[in-house]
FIMAR-737120 format. One record per residue (C-alpha): z, y, x; residue in one letter. Coordinates in pm, whole numbers, plus 50000, padded with zeros to 5 digits. Each point is the difference from the previous one (the first is absolute). Example, Ala and Ser with C-alpha at 12.3 -4.5 7.8 and 13.67 -1.06 7.14 Angstrom:
BEGIN
SITE    c3    c2    c1 aa
SITE 50780 49550 51230  A
SITE 49934 50344 50137  S
***
This chain:
BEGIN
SITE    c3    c2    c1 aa
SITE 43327 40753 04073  X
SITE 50085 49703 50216  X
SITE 50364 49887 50074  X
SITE 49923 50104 50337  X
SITE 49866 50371 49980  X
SITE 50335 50001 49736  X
SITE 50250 49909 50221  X
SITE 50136 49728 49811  X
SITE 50143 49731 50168  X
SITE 50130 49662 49874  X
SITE 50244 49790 50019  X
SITE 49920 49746 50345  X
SITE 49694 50203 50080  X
SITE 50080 50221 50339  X
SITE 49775 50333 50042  X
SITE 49743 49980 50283  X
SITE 50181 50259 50297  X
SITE 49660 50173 50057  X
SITE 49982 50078 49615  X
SITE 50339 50256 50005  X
SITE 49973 50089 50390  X
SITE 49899 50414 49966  X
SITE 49969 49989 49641  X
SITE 50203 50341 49926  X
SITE 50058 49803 49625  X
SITE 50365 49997 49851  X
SITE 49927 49643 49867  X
SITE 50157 49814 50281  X
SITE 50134 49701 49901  X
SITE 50349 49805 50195  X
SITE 50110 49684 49959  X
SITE 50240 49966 49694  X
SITE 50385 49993 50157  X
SITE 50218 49710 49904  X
SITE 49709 49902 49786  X
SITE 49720 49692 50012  X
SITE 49768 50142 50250  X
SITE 49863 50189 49765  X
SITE 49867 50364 50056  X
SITE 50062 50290 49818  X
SITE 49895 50399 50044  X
SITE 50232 50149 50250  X
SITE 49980 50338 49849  X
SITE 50150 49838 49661  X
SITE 50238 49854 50180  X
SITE 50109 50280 50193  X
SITE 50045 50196 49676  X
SITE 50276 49791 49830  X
SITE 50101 49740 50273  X
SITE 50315 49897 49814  X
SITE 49812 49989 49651  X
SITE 49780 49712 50205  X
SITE 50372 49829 50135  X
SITE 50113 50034 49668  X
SITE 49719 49816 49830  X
SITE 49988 49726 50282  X
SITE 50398 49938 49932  X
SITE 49888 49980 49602  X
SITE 49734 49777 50051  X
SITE 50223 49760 50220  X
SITE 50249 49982 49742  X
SITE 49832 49942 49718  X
SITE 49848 49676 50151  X
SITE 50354 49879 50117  X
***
């Protein structure tokens, strides 16, 4: 399976608008909040939206 019938999407690489437009699929991706404009899977996200704060704080830390 490709990365695009997947719905994987990378870091820098934006998903075409006509690819999710009517789709019906639960892998919808958003851009990653406070993050490196990355995108992650908004139904992840929406599960445990602090879990991803807290691991964003984490990760800031440990490179201070």
């Amino acid at each position: 399976m490709d990365r695009k019938a997947s719905g994987e999407v990378s870091k820098g690489e934006v998903p075409k608008p006509k690819e999710n437009v009517g789709s019906g699929s639960e892998d919808k991706v958003m851009k990653a909040p406070g993050g490196d404009g990355s995108y992650i899977s908004r139904k992840e996200f929406e599960k445990n939206p602090q879990g991803y704060f807290d691991g964003l704080h984490a990760e800031h830390k440990g490179n201070k």
